[in-house]
Structure formats: structure tokens, C-alpha cells
C-alpha positions in Angstrom: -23.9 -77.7 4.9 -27.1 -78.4 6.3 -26.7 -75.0 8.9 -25.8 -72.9 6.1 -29.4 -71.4 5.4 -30.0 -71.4 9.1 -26.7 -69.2 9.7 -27.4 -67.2 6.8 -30.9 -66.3 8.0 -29.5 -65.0 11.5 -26.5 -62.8 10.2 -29.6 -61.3 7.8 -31.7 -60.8 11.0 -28.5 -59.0 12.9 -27.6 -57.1 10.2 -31.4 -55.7 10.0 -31.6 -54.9 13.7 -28.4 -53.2 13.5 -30.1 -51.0 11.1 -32.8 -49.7 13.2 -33.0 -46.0 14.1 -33.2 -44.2 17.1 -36.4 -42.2 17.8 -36.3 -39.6 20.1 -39.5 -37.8 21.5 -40.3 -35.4 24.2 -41.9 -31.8 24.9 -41.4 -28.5 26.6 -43.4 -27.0 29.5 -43.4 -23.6 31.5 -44.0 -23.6 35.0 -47.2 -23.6 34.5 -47.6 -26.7 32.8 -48.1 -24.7 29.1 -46.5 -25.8 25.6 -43.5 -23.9 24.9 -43.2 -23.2 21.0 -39.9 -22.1 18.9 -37.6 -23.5 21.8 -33.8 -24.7 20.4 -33.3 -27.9 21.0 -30.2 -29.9 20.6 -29.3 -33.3 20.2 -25.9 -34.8 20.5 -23.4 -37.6 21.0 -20.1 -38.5 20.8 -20.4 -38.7 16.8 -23.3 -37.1 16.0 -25.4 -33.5 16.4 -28.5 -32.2 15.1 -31.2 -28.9 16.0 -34.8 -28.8 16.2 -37.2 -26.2 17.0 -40.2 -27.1 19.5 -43.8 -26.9 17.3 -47.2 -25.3 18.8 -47.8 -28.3 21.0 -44.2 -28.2 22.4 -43.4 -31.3 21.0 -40.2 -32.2 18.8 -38.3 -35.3 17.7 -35.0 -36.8 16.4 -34.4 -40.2 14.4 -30.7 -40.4 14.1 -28.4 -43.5 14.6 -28.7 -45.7 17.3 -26.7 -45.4 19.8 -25.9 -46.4 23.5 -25.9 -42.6 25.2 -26.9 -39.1 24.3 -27.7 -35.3 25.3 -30.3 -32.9 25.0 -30.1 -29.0 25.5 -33.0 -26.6 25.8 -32.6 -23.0 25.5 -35.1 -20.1 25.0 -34.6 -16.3 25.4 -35.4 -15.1 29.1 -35.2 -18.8 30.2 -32.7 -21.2 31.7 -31.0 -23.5 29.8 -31.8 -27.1 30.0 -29.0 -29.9 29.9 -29.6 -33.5 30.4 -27.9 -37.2 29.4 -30.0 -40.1 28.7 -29.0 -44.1 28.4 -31.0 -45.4 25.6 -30.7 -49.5 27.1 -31.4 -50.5 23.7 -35.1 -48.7 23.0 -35.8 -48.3 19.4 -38.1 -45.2 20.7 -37.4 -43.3 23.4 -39.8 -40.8 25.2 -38.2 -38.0 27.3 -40.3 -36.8 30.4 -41.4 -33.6 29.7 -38.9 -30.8 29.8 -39.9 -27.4 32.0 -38.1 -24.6 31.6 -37.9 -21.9 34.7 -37.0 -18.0 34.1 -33.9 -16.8 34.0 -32.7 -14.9 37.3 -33.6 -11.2 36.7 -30.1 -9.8 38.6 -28.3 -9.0 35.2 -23.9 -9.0 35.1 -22.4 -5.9 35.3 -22.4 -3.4 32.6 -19.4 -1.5 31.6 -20.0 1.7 29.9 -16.6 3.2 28.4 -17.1 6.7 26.4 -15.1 6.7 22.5 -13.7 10.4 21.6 -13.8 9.9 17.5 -12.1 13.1 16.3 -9.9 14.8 18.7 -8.0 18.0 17.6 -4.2 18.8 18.8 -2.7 22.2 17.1 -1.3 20.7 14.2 -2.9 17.5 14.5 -6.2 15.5 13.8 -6.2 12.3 15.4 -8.8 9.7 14.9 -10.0 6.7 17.1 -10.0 3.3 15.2 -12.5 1.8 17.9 -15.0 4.4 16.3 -15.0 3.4 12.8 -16.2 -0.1 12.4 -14.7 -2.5 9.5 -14.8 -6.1 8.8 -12.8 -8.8 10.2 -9.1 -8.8 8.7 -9.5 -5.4 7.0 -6.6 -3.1 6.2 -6.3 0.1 7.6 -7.2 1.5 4.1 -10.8 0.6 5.3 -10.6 2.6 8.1 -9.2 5.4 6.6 -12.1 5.5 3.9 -14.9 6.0 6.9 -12.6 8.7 8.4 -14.6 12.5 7.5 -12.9 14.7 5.4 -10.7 12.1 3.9 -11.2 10.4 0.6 -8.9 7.5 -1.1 -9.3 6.9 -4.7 -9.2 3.8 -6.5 -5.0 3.3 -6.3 -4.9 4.0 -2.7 -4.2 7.9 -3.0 -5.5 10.0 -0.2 -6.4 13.2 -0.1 -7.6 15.4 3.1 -8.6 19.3 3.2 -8.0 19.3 -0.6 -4.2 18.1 0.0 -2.3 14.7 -0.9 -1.2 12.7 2.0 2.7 12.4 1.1 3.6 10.2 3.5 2.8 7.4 5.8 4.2 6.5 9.3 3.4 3.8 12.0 4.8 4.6 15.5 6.0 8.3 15.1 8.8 6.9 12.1 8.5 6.1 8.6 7.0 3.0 7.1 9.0 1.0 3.9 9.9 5.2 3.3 6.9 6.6 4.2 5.2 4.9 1.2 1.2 5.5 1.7 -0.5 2.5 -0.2 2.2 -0.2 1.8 1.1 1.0 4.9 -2.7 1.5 4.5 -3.1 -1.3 2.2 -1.1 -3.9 4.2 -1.5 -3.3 7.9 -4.5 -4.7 9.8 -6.9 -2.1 11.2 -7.4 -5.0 14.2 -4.2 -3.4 15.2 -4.6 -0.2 14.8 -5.0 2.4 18.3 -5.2 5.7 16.4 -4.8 7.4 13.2 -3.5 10.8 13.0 -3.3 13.5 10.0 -0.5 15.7 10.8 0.5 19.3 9.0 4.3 18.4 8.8 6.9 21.0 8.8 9.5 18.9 8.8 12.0 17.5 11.5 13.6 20.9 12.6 10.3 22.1 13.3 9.6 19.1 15.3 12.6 19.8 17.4 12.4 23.7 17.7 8.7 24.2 17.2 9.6 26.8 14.8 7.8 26.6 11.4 8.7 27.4 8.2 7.2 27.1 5.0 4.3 24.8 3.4 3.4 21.9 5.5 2.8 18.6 4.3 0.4 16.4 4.9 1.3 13.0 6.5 -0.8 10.2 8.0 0.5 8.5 11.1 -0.9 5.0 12.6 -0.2 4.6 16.1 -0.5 0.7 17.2 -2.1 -1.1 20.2 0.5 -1.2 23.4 -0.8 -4.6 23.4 0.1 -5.4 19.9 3.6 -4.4 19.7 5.1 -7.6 20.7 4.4 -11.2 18.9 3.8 -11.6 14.7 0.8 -11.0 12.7 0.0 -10.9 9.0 -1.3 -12.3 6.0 -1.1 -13.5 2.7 -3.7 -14.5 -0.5 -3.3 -16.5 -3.8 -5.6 -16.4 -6.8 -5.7 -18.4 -9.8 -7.9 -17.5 -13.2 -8.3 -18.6 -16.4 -6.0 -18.2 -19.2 -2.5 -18.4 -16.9 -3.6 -15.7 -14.7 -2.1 -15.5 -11.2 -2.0 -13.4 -8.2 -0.5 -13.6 -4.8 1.1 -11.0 -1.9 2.4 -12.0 1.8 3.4 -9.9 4.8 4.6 -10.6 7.5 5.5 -8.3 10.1 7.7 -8.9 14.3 7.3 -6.4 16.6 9.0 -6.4 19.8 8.5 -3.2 21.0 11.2 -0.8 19.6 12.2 -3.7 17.8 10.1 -3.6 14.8 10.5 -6.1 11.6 8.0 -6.2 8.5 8.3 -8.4 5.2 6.4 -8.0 2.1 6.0 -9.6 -1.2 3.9 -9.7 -4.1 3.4 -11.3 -8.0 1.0 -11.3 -10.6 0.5 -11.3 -14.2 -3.1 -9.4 -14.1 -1.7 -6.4 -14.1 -3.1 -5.2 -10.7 -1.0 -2.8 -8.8 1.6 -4.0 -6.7 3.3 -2.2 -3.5 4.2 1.2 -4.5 7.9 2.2 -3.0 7.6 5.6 -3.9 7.6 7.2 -0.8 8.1 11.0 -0.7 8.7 14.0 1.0 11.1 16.0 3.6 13.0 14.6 6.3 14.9 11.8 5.3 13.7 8.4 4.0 12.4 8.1 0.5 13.7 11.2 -0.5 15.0 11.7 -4.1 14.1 7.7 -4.3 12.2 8.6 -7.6 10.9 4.8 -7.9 8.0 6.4 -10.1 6.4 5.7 -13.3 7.4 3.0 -15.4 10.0 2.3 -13.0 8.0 1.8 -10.0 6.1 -1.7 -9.3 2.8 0.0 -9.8 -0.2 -1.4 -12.3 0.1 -3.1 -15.4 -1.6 -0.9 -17.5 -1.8 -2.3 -21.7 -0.5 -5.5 -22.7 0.6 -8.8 -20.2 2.4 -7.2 -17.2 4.5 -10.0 -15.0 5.2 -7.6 -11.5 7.1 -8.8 -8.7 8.4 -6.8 -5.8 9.8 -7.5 -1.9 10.5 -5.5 0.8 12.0 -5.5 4.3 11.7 -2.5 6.8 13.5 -2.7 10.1 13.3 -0.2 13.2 15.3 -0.3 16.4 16.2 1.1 19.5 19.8 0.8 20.1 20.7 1.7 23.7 18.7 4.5 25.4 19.9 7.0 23.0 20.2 6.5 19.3 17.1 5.0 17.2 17.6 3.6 13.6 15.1 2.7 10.8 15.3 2.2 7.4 13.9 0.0 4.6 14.8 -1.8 1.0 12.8 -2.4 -1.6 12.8 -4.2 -4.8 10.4 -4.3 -7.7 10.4 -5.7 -11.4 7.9 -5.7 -14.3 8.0 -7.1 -17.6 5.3 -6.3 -20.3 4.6 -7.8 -23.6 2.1 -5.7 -25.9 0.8 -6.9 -29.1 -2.0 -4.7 -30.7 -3.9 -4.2 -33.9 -5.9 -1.5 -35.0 -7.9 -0.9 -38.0 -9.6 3.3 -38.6 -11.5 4.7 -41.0 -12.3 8.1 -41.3 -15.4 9.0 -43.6 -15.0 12.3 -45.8 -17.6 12.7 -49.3 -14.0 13.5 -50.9 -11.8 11.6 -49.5 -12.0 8.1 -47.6 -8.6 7.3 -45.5 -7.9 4.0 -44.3 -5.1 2.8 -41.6 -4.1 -0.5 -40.4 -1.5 -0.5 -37.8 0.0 -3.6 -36.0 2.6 -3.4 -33.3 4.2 -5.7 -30.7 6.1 -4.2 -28.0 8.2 -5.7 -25.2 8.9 -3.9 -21.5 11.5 -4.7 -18.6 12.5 -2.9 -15.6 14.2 -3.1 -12.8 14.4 -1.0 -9.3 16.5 -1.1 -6.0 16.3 1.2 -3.1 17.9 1.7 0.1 16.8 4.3 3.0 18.1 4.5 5.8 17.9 7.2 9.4 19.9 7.0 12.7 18.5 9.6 15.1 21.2 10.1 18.3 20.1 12.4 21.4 23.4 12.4 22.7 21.7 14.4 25.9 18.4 16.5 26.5 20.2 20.0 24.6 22.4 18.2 21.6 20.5 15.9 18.5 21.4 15.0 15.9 20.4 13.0 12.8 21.5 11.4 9.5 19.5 10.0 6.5 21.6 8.5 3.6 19.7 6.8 0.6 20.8 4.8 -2.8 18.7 3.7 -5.2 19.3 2.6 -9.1 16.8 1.5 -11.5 17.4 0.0 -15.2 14.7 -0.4 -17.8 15.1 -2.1 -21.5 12.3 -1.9 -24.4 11.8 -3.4 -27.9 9.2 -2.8 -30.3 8.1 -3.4 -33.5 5.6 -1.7 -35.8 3.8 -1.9 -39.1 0.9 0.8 -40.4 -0.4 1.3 -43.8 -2.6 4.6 -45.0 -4.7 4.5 -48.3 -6.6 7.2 -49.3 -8.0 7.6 -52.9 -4.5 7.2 -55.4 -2.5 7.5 -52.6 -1.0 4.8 -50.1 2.0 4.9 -47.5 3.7 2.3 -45.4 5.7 2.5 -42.3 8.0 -0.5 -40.8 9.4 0.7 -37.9 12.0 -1.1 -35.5 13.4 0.4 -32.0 15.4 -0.6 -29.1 16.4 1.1 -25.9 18.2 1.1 -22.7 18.6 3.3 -19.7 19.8 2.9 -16.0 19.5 5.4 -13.3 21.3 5.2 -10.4 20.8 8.3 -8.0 22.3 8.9 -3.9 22.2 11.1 -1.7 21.4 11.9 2.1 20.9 14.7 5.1 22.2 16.0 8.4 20.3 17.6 10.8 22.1 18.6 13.9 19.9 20.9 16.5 21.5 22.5 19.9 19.1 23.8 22.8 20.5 26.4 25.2 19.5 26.7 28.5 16.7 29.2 28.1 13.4 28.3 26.8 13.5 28.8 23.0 16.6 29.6 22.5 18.1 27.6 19.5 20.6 26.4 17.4 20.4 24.0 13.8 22.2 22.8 10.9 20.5 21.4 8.2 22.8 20.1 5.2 21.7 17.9 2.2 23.3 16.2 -0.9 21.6 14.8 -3.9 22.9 13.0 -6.9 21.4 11.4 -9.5 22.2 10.1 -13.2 20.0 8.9 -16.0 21.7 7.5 -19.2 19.9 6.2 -22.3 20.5 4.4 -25.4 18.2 4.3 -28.3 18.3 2.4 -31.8 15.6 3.3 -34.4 14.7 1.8 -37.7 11.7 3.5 -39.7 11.1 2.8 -43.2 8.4 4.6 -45.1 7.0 4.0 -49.3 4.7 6.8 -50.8 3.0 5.9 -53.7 1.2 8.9 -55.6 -1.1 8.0 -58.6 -2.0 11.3 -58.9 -1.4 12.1 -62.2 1.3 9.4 -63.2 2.5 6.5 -60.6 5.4 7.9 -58.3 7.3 6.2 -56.1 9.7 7.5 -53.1 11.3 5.0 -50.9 12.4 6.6 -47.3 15.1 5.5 -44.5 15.9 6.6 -41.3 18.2 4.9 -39.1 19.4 6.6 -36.0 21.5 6.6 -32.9 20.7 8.5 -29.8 22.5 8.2 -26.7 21.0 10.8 -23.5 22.8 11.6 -20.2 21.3 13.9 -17.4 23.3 14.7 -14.4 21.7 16.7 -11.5 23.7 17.4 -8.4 22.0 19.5 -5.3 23.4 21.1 -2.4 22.2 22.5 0.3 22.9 24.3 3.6 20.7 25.8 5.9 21.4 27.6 9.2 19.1 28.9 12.1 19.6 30.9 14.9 16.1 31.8 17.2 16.4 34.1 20.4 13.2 33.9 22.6 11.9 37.8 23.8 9.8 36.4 26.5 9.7 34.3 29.0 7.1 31.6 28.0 9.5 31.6 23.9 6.3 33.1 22.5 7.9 35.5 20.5 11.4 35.7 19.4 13.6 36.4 16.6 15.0 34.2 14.0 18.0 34.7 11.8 18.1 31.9 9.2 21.0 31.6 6.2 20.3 29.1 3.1 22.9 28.4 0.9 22.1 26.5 -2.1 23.8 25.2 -5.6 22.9 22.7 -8.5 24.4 21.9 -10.9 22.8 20.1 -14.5 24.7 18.5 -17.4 22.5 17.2 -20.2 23.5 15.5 -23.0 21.9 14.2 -26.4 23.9 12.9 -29.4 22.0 11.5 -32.7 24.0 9.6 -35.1 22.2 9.1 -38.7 23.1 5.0 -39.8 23.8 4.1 -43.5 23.3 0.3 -42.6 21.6 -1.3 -39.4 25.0 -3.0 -38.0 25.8 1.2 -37.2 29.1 1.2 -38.5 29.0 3.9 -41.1 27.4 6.7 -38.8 27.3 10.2 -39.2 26.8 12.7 -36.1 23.7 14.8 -36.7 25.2 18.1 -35.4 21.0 19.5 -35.7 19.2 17.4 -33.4 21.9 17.0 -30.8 23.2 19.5 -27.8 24.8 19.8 -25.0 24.2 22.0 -22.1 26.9 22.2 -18.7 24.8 25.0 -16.2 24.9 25.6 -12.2 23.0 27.4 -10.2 24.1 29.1 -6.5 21.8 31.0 -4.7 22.3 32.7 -0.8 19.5 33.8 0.9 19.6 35.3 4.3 16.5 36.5 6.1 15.4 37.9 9.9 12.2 37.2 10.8 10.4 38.3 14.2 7.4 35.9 15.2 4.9 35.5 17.6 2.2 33.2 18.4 -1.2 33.0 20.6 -4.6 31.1 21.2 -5.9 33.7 18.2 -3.5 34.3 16.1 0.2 33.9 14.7 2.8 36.6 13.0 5.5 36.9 11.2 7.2 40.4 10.3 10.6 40.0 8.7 12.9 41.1 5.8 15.4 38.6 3.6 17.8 39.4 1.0 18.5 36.9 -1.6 21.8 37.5 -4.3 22.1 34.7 -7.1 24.6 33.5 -9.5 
């Protein structure tokens, strides 16, 4: 027991000298012997780093941890780098020699000078050079597109160019998720990106024939990296806020060359705008998809919005000849709504008051299916098919209560409603085209079929008490209860025919001969039934605020146009003849 103090006292004294620092000192010279000021220097060790800058004298320090072995790096603009290892050997303080720094060697590395063409112009077609326009790290093409002159995108992703909406969106010469715009531009990374083009689209004949015919469209298309079209890429973000609010989106996209896979997903409750699948326009895809409005998975708007939606869009090369792509799509949003509103309006003979509460709850549901197989069964024969489904269903619920008082008057409204519709809609094209074996001589066949359906039910309860003290109290009690049940059916059919016959040898002018044929039909239906009691089953059919209407419409149109084109100027001089029924 004796030792105790003794072996105390020397664990105290190692503990202490394990303790000690480390100081490190030195300087830096030029050649000449001079202080070098502002010079980087870096200490480090297996564990541990720090910086320091060299003062007016050229003098710096560390005091850092002891230990057995560390490294010091010099560097200074137009100088060589300095790089040494010292062992300390147990020094509490340890002086490096002074550290000289020599130029650089003046022979400089290569330079590469490559020249960017932003804008280039092709006919029909302004294409743009994503190495030109400059974004951040892991922005969407949407950024790009913004920079891009004579192009503006407004706050929901709309873009507009030469005073025209961009319709349509496609990534690789095919169409993206239905050629929606804001999946594309919002979703795909610019770091990908080779070029963007803004085409004047005539559609797919016109593609094939180089015949033109009508009002172009205008349609973006994003050409991607040779060197990004094989491997995966994409992203995905989460927020979380106050109050229950949440937000998240993924995608996820596989390309293997032809082979071309992307996945997308989003949900929130902040009623931020979700993917919009309402791609539009000719040719196939999206068309006649009407995912729009209420029904589509766009913002929020009033009210608590819940919005999901997913998507997968798949393109493929199958064989050497046929080429398929097509996308689905589904999106959902439910919306509760509960408001309350007080008004006043201030007359010297007559003050009107109005209270109104409300609450409101909103579902709906879409599904959508595109889908385009394009077969060159040789270099004079093509042909190529576009079917699309889609259905969408929505169901509402509200409830309301307003009072109005005005000076020895006073109303009240309860009013209770319920819907339900569903909309399912189908449809497709063919497009067959034959090349003969002169230059511009042409055959094609063009047929289309849409159908769609939208069917509604509706419940309404209003309730409504006028009290008149004008003059004596009177009282009138009002109830409405109705029934009201809608159907719209639209079927469209379509054939188109074209014949051109080149008059020259280069198929600068030539003569076309096109037939349309064309019929719809339209049955609309709306049936109000006036309720004696809220179970509906004494109901009486309000012959005056219901119809009926059954119309078609066929229309043949045959025309014969002579064209011509040059580096100037283009023509057309023709004649058409168009009987309806």
C-alpha cells in the first residue's frame, strides 16, 4: 500500500505527457532566398488534416495531435508543388528546414479548341446544342429548354415557341409516356441530353412522302448522347413539412440502345402538380387519351389534394424491321374542401349579409394505354398501327349551407349532392404507305377509329326558407330533389387516301389526288327525375329539363392539287369538291 501514491504519481505524469501537442514550424523561400506569402499549405496524417496560409515573413505553423509521422504540401500558382514526410522521433516542436519553391516549367499541355454550333436550322427544323446552354448539375431538360431563344415555358411546364404550343414531346425520334411535354422536360436530365430540336410536324405521312398537308404542329424532340444510351440513370426526392405535408417522385429509366425502359412515380398531399399524361396530337400515341382536367394527375388546386400517379414507357427494336413503343399510365387524386365565407355588401338602403359554409369531397381515377408498331416490311412498303384504351372514373360529395339577410328579409339554403361518372374511350390508326419505283411517286392509306363514352349520375338535395316581414311575416318553405343521369356517345371514322405523281425528275413538282371520307356519329342523353322523398322511390320524369338527341355526320371530300417547291418559294394550285350528309 506503501507504492500506491508512488504509482499513482507516474500514471498522472504519463497521462500528462500523453497529452502534449505537436508543434509544427517552418517557412517558404523562392529561389532567391525571399519570403513567400499567401502559399497553401497542408498538413496531414493518417487521422488527421488541416490548411494554413504562409504570413508576410513566410512563416506558418500547426499544433495538432502528436503523432509518430506526417506530410506537408506546398503549392502556389505558377510554382511547383512541394511534397515531403517527416518522422517526428518524439519532438514536442518540430522545425521544418525551410521550404523553396522553384517555377513551374513554362511548356504548357496541349489545348484542344472544339467549335459549338448553338442554333442550327434544317427546313422544318430548329435544332439546338445542349453543350451551349449551360445549367446546373442534375438539372432537367426543362432548364435547358428555358435558356433556348424564342422559347418560353410558363410556370406548369407549358412551352410555347413562335407564338405556338409545343404539343408534343419525343426523345429519340418516338414518343415519350405519349408524347406528354412536362414528363419529358421535367424528368429527364439535361447531363444527357445531345440536342434539342423544335420541329413543324405534319404528321407521319408527311414524314414518309414529304408531302405536306395542312397546319403543322409543333413538337420538341430530345436526341440523347450515343454514349448515354446504354446503362441506368435517374432520380428521386422526398420532402416532409409541417402539418402532415409530404412530397416525393422517382424515375428511373434503362436504355440499351433500341431497348429503351423508363419508370416514374410520384405522391403528395401539397397539391403541387404531378406528371401530366395528357399527351396530344396526330400520329398515334396519346391521341383521343383525354386524361385532362379534373381527371388528369395535375395540381391540387382548393382544398387537401392526395395525387398519386405511375408510369412505365417501353421502346424496342424487334428484328431489323419492325419497331414498337408504347406507354401506361395511371393517376389518382382525392380532394377534401371545407370553406367558409362571410360577405357584406354596403348599400344606404339596403345592407345584405351572406354566410356560406361548404365541405366538399373529390375522387378520381385514370388509366391509359398507347401503344405503336411501325413494320418496313422492305425499302417501298410501311406500314404502321397505333391502338389506344383509356377509362377514367371520378365520384364527388358535397354539402352546403348559406344564409342571406337583408333588412325584413332572410333566406336559407341546405343543399346536398352526389355524383358519379366513368369514361371509358378506344380507339386507334393505320397508316400504310407504298413507294413506286420512281422518285415521288406515291401511294397511302390512312384509316382511324375513335370511340368514346362518358356516363353520369347525379343526386341533388336543395332546401330553401324565405321569410318576408314586409308588411306581415310570410313564410315559404322550398324543396327540390332531383335525379339526373347523362350519357354522351361519340364515335369517329375516318379514311383518307393519297395518290402523288412526280412531273419531274428531281419529284419537285407533281400532282396529288387525295380522297377523305369521314363520319361521326353523337348520342346524347339527359334524364331529370323530380324526388318526393330522398330514398328516390316516388320519382317523377321531368319531361322539361330532359332530351335526347341521336345525330351523324358523313362528309366526302375529294380534291387535286398540283404543287411545287424551290429554295424561294412553294405552291399549291388545286380544286376539291366536298358533298355532305
Amino acid at each position: 500500500m506503501r507504492n500506491l501514491p508512488l504509482l499513482l504519481l507516474l500514471l498522472l505524469c504519463f497521462a500528462a505527457g500523453a497529452q502534449q501537442p505537436l508543434t509544427v514550424k517552418g517557412t517558404v523561400v523562392d529561389t532567391a532566398g525571399q519570403p513567400l506569402s499567401g502559399v497553401t499549405i497542408k498538413y496531414r496524417t493518417d487521422l488527421d488534416s488541416a490548411f494554413s496560409i504562409s504570413d508576410k515573413s513566410g512563416a506558418f505553423s500547426f499544433s495538432r495531435k502528436m503523432t509518430a509521422n506526417f506530410w506537408i504540401t506546398a503549392t502556389y500558382t505558377g510554382l511547383r508543388s512541394f511534397e515531403e514526410a517527416y518522422a517526428v522521433n518524439n519532438r514536442t516542436i518540430f522545425q521544418i528546414p525551410p521550404i523553396m519553391l522553384v517555377p513551374a516549367s513554362a511548356e504548357m499541355d496541349s489545348i484542344l479548341i472544339t467549335s459549338i454550333r448553338p442554333v442550327l436550322v434544317k427546313e422544318d427544323t430548329v435544332q439546338f446544342d445542349a453543350r451551349a446552354y449551360k445549367v446546373r448539375e442534375g438539372a432537367p431538360v426543362e432548364d435547358v429548354i428555358k435558356k433556348l431563344p424564342g422559347v418560353t415555358v410558363d410556370k406548369d411546364g407549358n412551352i410555347e415557341t413562335q407564338g405556338k404550343k409545343v404539343t408534343r414531346v419525343r426523345v429519340n425520334g418516338k414518343d415519350f409516356f405519349g408524347g406528354d411535354v412536362q414528363t419529358a422536360t421535367q424528368n429527364l436530365p439535361a447531363e444527357v441530353i445531345e440536342n434539342i430540336q423544335i420541329i413543324d410536324d405534319y404528321g407521319d405521312q408527311a414524314n414518309l412522302t414529304g408531302i405536306k398537308n395542312g397546319e403543322p404542329e409543333k413538337i420538341i424532340n430530345i436526341n440523347t448522347q450515343r454514349n448515354r444510351n446504354r446503362g441506368n440513370f435517374g432520380n428521386a426526392t422526398a420532402a416532409v413539412g409541417n402539418e402532415g405535408r409530404f412530397a416525393g417522385n422517382i424515375f428511373v429509366n434503362n436504355f440499351h440502345d433500341e431497348r429503351q425502359m423508363s419508370v416514374l412515380g410520384a405522391i403528395n398531399n401539397t397539391n403541387a402538380n404531378l406528371f401530366n399524361f395528357n399527351g396530344g396530337g396526330r400520329g398515334g400515341g396519346a391521341r383521343g387519351a383525354n386524361l385532362g382536367s379534373e381527371s388528369r394527375g395535375g395540381s391540387g388546386g382548393a382544398g387537401i389534394t392526395l395525387s398519386k400517379s405511375i408510369g412505365l414507357n417501353y421502346r424496342d427494336k424487334w428484328g431489323e424491321n419492325i419497331s414498337v413503343y408504347g406507354s401506361y399510365s395511371f393517376s389518382s387524386r382525392s380532394t377534401d374542401i371545407t370553406s367558409s365565407t362571410f360577405s357584406q355588401d354596403i348599400n344606404p338602403q339596403n345592407i345584405r349579409n351572406t354566410q356560406r359554409e361548404s365541405k366538399s369531397s373529390n375522387s378520381s381515377y385514370n388509366h391509359r394505354l398507347t401503344w405503336n408498331v411501325e413494320y418496313a416490311m422492305d425499302s417501298l412498303n410501311y406500314i404502321k398501327v397505333s391502338p389506344y384504351a383509356s377509362y377514367s372514373s371520378s365520384d364527388n360529395a358535397g354539402r352546403s349551407r348559406s344564409e342571406i339577410s337583408r333588412a325584413k328579409y332572410y333566406t336559407l339554403n341546405n343543399s346536398i349532392s352526389f355524383s358519379d361518372s366513368k369514361s371509358p374511350s378506344a380507339g386507334g390508326s393505320i397508316l400504310y404507305n407504298h413507294k413506286f419505283g420512281r422518285r415521288g411517286r406515291n401511294f397511302s392509306a390512312n384509316m382511324s377509329f375513335d370511340f368514346s363514352d362518358n356516363e353520369g349520375d347525379r343526386y341533388s338535395n336543395n332546401a330553401y326558407q324565405n321569410i318576408d316581414s314586409n308588411g306581415g311575416l310570410s313564410v315559404r318553405d322550398t324543396t327540390q330533389m332531383q335525379s339526373i343521369y347523362t350519357q354522351s356517345k361519340n364515335n369517329r371514322s375516318n379514311v383518307r387516301l393519297s395518290y402523288a405523281e412526280p412531273l419531274n425528275a428531281n419529284a419537285t413538282t407533281f400532282l396529288e389526288l387525295n380522297y377523305d371520307w369521314n363520319k361521326s356519329t353523337t348520342e346524347s342523353v339527359r334524364e331529370v327525375n323530380d324526388l318526393q322523398d330522398s330514398a328516390g322511390k316516388v320519382r317523377f320524369f321531368n319531361d322539361d329539363q330532359s332530351n335526347h338527341y341521336n345525330y351523324s355526320f358523313t362528309t366526302n371530300r375529294a380534291s387535286l392539287t398540283l404543287k411545287g417547291r424551290s429554295e424561294k418559294y412553294n405552291y399549291n394550285v388545286g380544286i376539291q369538291a366536298q358533298p355532305s350528309s
